[in-house]
C-alpha positions in Angstrom: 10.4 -12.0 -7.5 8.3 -11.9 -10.7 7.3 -8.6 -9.7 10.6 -7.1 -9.5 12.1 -8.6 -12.3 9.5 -7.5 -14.7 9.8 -3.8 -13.2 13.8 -4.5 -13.7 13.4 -2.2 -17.3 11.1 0.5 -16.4 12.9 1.2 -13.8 16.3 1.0 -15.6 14.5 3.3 -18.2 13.6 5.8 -15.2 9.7 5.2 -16.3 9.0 4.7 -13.0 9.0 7.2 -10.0 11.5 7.2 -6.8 8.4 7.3 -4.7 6.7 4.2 -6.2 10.3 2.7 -6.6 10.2 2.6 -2.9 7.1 1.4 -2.8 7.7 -1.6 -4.9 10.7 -3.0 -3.2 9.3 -2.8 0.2 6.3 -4.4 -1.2 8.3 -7.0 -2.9 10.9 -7.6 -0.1 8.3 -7.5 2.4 6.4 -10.9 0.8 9.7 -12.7 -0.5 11.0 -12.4 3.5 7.2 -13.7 4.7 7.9 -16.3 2.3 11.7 -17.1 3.3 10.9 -17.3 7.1 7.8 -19.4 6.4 10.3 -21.7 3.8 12.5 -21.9 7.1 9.5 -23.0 9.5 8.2 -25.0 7.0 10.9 -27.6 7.6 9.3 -28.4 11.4 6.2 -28.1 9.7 4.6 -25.4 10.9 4.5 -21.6 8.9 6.9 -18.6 10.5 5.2 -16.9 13.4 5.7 -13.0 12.2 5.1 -10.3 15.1 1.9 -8.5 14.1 1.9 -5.1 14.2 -0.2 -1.6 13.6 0.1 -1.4 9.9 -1.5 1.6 7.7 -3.4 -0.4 4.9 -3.6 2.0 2.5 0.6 2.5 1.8 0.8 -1.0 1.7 -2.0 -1.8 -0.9 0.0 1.2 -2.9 3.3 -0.1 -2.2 1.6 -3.4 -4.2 0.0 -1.6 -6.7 3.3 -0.3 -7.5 4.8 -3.2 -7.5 2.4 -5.0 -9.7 2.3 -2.6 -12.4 4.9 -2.9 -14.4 4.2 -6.7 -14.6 0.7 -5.9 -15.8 2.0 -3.2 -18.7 4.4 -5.6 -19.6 0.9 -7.8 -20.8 -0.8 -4.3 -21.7 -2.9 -4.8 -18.7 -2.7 -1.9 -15.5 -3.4 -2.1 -11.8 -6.1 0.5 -10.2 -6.4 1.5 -6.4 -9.7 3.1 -5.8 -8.9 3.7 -1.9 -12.1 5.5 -0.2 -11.3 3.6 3.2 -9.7 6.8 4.6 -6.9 6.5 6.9 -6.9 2.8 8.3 -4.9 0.3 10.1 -4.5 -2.9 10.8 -2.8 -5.0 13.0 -0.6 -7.8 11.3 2.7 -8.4 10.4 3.1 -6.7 7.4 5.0 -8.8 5.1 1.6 -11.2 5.5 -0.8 -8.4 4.1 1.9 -7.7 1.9 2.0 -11.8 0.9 -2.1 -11.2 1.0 -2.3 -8.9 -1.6 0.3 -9.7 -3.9 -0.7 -12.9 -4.6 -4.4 -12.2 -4.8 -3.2 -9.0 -7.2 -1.1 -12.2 -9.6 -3.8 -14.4 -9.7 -5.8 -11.8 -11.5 -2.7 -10.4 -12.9 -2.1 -13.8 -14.2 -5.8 -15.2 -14.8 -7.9 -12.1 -15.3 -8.3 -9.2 -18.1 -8.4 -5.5 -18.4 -7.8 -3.3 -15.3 -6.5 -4.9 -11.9 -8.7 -2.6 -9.9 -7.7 -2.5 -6.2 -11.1 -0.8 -3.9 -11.1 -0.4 -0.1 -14.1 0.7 1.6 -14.5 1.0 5.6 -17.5 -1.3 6.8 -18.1 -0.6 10.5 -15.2 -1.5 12.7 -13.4 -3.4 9.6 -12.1 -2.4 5.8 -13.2 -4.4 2.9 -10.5 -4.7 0.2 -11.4 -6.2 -2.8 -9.1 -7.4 -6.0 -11.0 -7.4 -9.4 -10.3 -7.9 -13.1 -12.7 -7.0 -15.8 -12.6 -10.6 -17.1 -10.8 -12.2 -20.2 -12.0 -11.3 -23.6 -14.2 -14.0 -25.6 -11.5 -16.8 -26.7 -9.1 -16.4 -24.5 -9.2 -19.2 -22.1 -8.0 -19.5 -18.5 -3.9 -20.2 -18.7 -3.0 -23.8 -17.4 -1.1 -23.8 -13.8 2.5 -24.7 -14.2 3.7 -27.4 -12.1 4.0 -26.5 -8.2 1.9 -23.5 -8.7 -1.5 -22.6 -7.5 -0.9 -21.9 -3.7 -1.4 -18.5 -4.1 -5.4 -18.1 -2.8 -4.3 -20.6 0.1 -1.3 -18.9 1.3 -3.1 -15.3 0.8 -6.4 -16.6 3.4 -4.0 -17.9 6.3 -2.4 -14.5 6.0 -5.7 -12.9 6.1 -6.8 -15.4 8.9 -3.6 -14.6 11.0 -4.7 -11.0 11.1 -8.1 -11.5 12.0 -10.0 -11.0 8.8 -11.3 -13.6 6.1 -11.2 -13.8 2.6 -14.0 -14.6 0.4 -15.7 -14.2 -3.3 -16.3 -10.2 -4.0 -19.2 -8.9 -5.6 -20.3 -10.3 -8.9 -19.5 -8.9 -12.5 -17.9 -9.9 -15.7 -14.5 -10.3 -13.9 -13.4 -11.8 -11.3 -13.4 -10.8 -7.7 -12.1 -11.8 -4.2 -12.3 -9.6 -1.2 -10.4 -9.6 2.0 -12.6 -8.6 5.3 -10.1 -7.1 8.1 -10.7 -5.8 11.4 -9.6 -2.1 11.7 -6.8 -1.8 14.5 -8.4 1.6 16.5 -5.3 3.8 18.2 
């Protein structure tokens, strides 16, 4: 939801284009249903069981880039995909990759400096996609968690888990990084 009510003004403004307009709401709606039906489950106290699926990767790491961005130039920050997996699919629901991404793309939204940067490489018979920052700038110290916040790692490996994959710590550097290992879903 922050997602789409930062983008509310750019896309009032018509700053942002149809294609990625559609991209951001599908993104957006796609993770605030995930989160609904698991909301609903979570009263027997289990998490929703969503029908996996053949899911193309790439549209939906777009469909989040697009959705991210206007949250990150509303801090003077911007969101990167460097996509060199080729064409690549998965099979999960995809309102969980869609939870899996966004909330690894706010934390370092949220947390991180400098470019959101968004890579997928194919590794064998799986696709590596890894969300980095370029780190905060000297002084500027982590933001303290508001209350009933901080879920968003946890929620984003049992989405990863449910498809397959794993999440762990990406490469090193003067950001921050966090990669999500998924198994490629051949036709």
């Amino acid at each position: 939801m922050t997602a789409l009510s930062l983008a509310r003004e750019p896309l009032r403004r018509g700053r942002v284009p149809h294609q990625e307009v559609l991209g951001l709401l599908e993104s957006q709606l796609d993770r605030a249903l995930s989160g609904l039906a698991d909301l609903g489950a979570a009263r027997s106290g289990r998490r929703a069981d969503l029908e996996p699926a053949r899911t193309g990767l790439e549209r939906v790491v777009r469909d989040a880039a697009a959705g991210w961005q206007p949250v990150a130039a509303s801090i003077g920050r911007s969101v990167a995909v460097d996509w060199e997996a080729g064409p690549v699919a998965v099979r999960a629901s995809r309102g969980r990759v869609s939870q899996a991404v966004g909330n690894l793309m706010s934390n370092a939204i949220e947390h991180g400096g400098g470019v959101v940067t968004l890579r997928a490489r194919r590794r064998g018979t799986g696709v590596r996609l890894e969300v980095s920052d370029e780190g905060r700038e000297a002084g500027t110290g982590a933001r303290r968690r508001a209350p009933g916040r901080g879920r968003g790692l946890s929620i984003a490996a049992q989405a990863v888990e449910e498809a397959g994959g794993s999440l762990s710590p990406g490469r090193g550097g003067r950001g921050s990084s966090i990669a999500i290992e998924l198994p490629v879903d051949e036709p």
